[in-house]
C-alpha positions in Angstrom: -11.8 -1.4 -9.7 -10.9 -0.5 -13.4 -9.1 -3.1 -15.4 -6.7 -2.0 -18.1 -4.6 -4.2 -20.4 -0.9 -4.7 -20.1 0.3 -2.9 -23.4 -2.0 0.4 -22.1 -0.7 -0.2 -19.0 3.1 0.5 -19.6 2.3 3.3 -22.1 0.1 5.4 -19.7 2.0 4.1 -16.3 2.6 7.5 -15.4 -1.0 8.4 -15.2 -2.2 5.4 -13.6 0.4 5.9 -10.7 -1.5 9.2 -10.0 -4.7 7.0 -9.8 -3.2 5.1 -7.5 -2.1 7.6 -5.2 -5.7 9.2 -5.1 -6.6 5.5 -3.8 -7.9 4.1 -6.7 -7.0 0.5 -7.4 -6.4 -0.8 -10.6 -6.1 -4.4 -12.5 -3.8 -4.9 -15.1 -4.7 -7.6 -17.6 -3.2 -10.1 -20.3 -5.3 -10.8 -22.9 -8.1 -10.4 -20.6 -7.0 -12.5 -17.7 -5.7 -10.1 -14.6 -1.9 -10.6 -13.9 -1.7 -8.1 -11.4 -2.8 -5.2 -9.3 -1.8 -1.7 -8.6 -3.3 -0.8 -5.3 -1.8 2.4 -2.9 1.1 1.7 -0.8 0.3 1.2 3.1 2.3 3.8 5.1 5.8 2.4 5.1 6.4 3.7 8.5 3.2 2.4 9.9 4.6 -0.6 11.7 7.2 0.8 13.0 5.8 3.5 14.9 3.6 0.8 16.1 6.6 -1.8 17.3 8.5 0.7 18.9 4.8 1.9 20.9 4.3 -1.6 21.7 8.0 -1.8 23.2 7.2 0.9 25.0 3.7 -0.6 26.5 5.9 -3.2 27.5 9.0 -1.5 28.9 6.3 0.7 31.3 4.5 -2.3 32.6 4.6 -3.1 36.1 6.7 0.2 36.5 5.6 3.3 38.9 7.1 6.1 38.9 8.2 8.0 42.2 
């Protein structure tokens, strides 16, 4: 993980974003304390896809069909 300080930070944001995406994670610093962290985004859609399966586990149980 690659730390960079706040003022780089919000100059080079752009590039660091397309870190990010590639799945690199990165720590952003104040006066060389980390304050945050970029890190890439889950898939949004993730849990829903896997609600609405579960839902569906559940609807079918206990069901035949015929």
């Amino acid at each position: 993980m690659q730390e960079v300080g706040l003022f780089d930070a919000k100059t080079h944001l752009s590039s660091l974003v397309d870190r990010v995406e590639k799945g690199e994670e990165i720590w952003i610093t104040r006066h060389g304390h980390p304050v945050a962290k970029l890190v890439p985004m889950k898939d949004p859609g993730a849990q829903d896809r896997l609600a609405a399966l579960d839902a569906l586990i559940r609807f079918g149980q206990g069901r035949k069909l015929g």
